[in-house]
mmCIF file of the N, C-alpha and C atoms, coordinates in Angstrom:
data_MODEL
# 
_entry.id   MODEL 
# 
loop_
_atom_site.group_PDB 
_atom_site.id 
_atom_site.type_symbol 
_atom_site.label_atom_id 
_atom_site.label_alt_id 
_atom_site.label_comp_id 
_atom_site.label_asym_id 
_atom_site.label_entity_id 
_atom_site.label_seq_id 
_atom_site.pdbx_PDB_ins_code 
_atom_site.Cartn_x 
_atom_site.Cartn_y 
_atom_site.Cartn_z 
_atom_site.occupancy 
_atom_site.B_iso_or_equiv 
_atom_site.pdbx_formal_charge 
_atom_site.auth_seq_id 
_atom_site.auth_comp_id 
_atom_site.auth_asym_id 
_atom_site.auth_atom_id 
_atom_site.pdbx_PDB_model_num 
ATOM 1   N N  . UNK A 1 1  ? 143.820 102.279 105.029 1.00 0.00 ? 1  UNK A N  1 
ATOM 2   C CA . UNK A 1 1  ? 142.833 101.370 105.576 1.00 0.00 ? 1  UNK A CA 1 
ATOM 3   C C  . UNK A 1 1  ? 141.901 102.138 106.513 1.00 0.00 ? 1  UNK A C  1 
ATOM 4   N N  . UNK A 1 2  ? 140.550 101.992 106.294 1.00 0.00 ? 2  UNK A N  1 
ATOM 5   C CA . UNK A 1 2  ? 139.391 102.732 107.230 1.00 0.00 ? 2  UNK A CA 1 
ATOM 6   C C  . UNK A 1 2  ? 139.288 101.867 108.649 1.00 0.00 ? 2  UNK A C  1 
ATOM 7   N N  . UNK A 1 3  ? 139.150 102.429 110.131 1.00 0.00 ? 3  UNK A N  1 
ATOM 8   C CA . UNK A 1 3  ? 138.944 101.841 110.803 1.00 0.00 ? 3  UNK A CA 1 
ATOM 9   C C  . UNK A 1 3  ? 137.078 101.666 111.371 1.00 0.00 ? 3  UNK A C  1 
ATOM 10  N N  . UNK A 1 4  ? 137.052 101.036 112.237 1.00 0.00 ? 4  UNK A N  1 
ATOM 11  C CA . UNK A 1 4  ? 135.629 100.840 112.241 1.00 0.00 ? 4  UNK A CA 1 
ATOM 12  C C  . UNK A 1 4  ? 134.952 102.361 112.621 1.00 0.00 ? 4  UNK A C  1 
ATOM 13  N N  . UNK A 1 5  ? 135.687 103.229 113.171 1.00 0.00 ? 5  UNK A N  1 
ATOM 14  C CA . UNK A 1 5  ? 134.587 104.467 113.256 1.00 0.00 ? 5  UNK A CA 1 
ATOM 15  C C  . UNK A 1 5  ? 134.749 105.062 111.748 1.00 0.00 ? 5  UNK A C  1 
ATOM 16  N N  . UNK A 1 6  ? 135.546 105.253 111.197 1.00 0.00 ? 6  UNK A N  1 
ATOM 17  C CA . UNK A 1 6  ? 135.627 105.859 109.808 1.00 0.00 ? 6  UNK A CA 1 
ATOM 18  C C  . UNK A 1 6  ? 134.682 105.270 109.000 1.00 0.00 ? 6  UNK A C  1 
ATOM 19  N N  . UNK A 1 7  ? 134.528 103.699 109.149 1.00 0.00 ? 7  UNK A N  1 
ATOM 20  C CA . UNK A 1 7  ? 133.088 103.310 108.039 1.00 0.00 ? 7  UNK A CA 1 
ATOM 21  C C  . UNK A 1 7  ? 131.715 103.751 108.584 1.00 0.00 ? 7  UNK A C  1 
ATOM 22  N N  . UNK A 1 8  ? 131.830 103.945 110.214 1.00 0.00 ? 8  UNK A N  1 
ATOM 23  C CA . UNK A 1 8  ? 130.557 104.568 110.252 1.00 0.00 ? 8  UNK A CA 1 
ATOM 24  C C  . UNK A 1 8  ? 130.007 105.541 110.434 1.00 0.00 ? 8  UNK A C  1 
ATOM 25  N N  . UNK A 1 9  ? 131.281 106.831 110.263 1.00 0.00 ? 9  UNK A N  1 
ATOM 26  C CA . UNK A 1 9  ? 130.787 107.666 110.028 1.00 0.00 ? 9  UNK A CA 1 
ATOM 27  C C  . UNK A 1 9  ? 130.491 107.981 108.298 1.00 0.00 ? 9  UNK A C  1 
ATOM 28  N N  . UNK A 1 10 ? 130.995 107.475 107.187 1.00 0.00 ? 10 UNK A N  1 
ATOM 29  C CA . UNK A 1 10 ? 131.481 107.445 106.367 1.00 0.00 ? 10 UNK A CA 1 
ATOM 30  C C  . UNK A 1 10 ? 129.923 106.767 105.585 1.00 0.00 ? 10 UNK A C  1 
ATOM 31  N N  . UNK A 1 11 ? 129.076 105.997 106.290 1.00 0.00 ? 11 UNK A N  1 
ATOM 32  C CA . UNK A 1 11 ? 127.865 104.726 106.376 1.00 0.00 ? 11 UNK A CA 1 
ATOM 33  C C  . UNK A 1 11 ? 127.265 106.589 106.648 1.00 0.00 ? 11 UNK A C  1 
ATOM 34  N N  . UNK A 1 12 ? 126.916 106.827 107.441 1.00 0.00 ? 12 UNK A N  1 
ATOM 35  C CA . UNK A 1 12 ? 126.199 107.554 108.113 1.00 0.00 ? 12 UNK A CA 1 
ATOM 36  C C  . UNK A 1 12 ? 125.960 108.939 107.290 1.00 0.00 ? 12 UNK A C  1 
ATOM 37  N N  . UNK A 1 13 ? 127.296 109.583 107.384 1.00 0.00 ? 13 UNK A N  1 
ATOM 38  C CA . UNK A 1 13 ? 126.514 110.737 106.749 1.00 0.00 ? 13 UNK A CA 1 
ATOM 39  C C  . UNK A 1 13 ? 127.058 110.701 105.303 1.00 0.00 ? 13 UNK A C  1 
ATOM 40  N N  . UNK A 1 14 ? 127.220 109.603 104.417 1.00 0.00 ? 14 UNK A N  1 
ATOM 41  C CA . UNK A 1 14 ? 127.284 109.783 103.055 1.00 0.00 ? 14 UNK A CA 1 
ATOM 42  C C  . UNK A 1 14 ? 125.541 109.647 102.170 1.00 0.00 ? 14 UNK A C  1 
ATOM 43  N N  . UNK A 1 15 ? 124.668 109.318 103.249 1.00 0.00 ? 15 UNK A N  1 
ATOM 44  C CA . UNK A 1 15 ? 123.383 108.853 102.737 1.00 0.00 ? 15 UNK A CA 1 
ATOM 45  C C  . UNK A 1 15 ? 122.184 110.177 104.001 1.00 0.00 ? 15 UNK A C  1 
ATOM 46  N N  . UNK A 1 16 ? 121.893 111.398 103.013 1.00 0.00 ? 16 UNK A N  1 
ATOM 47  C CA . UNK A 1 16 ? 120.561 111.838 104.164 1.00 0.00 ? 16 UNK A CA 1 
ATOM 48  C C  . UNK A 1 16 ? 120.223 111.395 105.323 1.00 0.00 ? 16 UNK A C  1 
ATOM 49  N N  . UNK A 1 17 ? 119.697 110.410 104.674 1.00 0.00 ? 17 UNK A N  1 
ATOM 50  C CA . UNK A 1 17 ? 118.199 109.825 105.442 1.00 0.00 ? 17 UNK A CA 1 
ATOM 51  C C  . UNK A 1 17 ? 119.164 109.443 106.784 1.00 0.00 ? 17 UNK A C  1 
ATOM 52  N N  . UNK A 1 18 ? 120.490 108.648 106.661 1.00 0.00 ? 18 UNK A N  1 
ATOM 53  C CA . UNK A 1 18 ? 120.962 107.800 107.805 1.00 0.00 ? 18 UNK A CA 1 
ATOM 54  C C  . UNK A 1 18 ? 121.566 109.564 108.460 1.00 0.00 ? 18 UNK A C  1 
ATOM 55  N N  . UNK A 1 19 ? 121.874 110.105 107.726 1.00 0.00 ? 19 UNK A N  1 
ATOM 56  C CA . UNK A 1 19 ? 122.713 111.207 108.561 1.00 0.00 ? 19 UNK A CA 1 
ATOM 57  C C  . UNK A 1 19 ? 121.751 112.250 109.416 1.00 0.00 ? 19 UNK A C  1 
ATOM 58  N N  . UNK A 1 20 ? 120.640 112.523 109.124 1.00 0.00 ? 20 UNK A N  1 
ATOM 59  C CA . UNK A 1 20 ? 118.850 112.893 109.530 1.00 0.00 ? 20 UNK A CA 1 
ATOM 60  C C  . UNK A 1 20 ? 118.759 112.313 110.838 1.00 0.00 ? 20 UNK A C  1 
ATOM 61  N N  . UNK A 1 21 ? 118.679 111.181 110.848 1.00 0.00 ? 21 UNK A N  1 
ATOM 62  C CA . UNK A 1 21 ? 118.340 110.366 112.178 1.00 0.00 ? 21 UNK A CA 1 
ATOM 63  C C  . UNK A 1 21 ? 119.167 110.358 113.199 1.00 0.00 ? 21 UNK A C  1 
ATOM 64  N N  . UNK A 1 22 ? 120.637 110.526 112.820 1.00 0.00 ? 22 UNK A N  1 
ATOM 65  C CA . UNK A 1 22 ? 121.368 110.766 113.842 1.00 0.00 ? 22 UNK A CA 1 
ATOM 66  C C  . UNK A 1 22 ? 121.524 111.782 114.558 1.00 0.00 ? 22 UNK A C  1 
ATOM 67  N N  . UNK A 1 23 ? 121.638 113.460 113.133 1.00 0.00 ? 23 UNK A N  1 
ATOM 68  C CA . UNK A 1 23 ? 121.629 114.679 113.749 1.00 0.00 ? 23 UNK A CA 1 
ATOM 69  C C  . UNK A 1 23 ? 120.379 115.063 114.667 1.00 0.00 ? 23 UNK A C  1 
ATOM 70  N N  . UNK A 1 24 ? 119.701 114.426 113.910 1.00 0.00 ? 24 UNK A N  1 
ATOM 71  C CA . UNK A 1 24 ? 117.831 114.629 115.158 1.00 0.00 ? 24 UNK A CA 1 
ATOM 72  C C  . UNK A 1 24 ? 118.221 114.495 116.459 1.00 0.00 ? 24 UNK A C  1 
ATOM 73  N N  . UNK A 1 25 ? 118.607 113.181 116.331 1.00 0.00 ? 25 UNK A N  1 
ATOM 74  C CA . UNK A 1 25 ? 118.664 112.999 117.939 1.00 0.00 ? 25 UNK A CA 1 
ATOM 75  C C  . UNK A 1 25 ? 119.510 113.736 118.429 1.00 0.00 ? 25 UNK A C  1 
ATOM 76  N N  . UNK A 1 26 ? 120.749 114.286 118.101 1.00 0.00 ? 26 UNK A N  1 
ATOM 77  C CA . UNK A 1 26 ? 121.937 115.161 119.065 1.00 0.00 ? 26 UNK A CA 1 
ATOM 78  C C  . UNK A 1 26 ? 121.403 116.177 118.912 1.00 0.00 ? 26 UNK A C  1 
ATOM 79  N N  . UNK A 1 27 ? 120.758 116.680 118.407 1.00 0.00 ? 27 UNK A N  1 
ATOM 80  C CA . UNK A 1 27 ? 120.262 118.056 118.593 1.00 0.00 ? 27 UNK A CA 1 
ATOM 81  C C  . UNK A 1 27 ? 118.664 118.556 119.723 1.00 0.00 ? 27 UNK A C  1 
ATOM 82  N N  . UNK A 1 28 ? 118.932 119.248 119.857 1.00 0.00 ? 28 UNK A N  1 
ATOM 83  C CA . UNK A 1 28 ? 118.086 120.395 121.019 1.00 0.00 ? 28 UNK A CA 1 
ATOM 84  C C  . UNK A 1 28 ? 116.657 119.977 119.836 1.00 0.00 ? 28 UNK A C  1 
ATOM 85  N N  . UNK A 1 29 ? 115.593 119.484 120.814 1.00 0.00 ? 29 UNK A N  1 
ATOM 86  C CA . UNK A 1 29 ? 113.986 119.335 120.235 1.00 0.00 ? 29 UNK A CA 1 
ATOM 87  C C  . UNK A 1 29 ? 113.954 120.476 119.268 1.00 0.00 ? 29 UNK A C  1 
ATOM 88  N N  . UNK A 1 30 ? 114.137 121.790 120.157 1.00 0.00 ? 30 UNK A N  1 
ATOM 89  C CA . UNK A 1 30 ? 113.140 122.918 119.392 1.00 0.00 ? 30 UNK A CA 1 
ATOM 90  C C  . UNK A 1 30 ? 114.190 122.878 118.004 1.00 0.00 ? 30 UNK A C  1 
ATOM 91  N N  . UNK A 1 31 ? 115.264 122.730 117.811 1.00 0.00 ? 31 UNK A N  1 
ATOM 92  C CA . UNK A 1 31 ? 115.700 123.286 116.796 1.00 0.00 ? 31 UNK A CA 1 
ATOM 93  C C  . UNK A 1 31 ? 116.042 122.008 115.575 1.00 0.00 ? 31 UNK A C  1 
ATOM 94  N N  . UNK A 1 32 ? 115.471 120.837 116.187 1.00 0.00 ? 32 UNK A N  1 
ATOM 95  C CA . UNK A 1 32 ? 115.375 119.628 115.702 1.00 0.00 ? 32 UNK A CA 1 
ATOM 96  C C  . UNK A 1 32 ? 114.256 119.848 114.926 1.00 0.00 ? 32 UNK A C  1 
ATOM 97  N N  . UNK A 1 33 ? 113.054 120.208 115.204 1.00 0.00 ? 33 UNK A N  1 
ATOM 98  C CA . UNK A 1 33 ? 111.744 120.289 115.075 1.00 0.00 ? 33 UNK A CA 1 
ATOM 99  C C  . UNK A 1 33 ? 111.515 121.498 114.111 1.00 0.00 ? 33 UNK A C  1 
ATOM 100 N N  . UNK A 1 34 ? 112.361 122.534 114.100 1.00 0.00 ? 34 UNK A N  1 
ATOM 101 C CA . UNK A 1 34 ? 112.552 123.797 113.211 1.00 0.00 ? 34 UNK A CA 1 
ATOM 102 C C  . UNK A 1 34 ? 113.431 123.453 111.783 1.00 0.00 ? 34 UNK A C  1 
ATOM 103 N N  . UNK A 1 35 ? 113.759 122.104 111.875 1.00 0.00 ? 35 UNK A N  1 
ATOM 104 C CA . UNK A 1 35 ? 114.575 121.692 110.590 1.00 0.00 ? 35 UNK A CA 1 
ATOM 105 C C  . UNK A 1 35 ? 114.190 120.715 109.540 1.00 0.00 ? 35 UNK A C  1 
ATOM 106 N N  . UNK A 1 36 ? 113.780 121.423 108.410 1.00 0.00 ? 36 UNK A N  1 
ATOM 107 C CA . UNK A 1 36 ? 113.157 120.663 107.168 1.00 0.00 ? 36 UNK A CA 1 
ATOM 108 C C  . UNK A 1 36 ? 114.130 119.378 106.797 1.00 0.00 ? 36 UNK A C  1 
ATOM 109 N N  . UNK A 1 37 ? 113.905 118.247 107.088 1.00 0.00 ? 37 UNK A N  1 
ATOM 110 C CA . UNK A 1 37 ? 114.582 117.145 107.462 1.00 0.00 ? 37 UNK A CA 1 
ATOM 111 C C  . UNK A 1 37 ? 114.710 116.500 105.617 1.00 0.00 ? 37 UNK A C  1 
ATOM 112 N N  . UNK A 1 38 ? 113.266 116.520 104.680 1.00 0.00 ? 38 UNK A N  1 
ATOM 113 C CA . UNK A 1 38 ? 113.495 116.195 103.376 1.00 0.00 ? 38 UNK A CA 1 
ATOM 114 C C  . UNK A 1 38 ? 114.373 117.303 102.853 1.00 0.00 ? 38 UNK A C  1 
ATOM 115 N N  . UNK A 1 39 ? 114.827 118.442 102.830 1.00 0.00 ? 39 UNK A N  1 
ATOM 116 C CA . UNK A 1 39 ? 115.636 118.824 102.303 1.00 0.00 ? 39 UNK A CA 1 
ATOM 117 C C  . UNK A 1 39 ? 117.078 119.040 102.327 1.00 0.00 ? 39 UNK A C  1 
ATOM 118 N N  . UNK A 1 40 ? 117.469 117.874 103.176 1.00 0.00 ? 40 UNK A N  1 
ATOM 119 C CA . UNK A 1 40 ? 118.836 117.451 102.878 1.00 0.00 ? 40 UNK A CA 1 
ATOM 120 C C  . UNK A 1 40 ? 119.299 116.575 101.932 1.00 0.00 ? 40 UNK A C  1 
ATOM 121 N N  . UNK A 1 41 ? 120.461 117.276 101.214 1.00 0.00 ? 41 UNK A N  1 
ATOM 122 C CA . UNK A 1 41 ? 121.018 116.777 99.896  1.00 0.00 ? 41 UNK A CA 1 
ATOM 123 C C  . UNK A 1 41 ? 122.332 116.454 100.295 1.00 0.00 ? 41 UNK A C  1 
ATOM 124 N N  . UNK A 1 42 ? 123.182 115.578 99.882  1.00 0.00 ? 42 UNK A N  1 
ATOM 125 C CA . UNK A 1 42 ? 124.615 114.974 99.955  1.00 0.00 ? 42 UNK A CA 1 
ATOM 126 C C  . UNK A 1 42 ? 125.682 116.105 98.770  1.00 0.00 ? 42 UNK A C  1 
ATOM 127 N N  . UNK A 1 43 ? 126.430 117.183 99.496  1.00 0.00 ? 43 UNK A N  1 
ATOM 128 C CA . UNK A 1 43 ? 127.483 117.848 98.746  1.00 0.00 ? 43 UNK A CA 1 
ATOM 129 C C  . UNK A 1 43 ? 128.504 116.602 97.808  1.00 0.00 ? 43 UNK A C  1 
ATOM 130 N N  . UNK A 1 44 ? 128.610 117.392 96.888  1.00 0.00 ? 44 UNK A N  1 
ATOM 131 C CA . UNK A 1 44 ? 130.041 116.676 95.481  1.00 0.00 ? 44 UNK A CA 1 
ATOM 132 C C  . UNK A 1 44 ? 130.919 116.790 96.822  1.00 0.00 ? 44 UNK A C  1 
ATOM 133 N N  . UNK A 1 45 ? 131.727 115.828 96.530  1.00 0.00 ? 45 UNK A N  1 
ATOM 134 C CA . UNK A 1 45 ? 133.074 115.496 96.993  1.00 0.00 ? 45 UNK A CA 1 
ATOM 135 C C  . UNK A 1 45 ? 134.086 116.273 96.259  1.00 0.00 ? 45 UNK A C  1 
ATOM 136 N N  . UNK A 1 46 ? 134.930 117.039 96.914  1.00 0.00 ? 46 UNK A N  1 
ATOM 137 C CA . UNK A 1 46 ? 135.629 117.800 96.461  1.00 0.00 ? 46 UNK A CA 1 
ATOM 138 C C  . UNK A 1 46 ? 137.196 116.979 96.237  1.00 0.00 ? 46 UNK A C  1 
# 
């Protein structure tokens, strides 16, 4: 059984775009700003 942080991390970085918006913000401007944000792709599940 998943608990409520497991669905949201699970919500979060299984989809780019939602996982983008979060790392932006925890990260340092300059190196936020140095990171091609459309070219994140979701790895195969191993």
């Amino acid at each position: 059984m998943q608990s409520p942080h497991d669905k949201l991390f699970t919500f979060t970085f299984r989809h780019p775009q939602h996982a983008a918006g979060w790392v932006r913000c925890a990260l340092p401007l300059a190196l936020a700003l140095a990171i091609d944000w459309e070219s994140l792709v979701p790895l195969r599940e191993c």
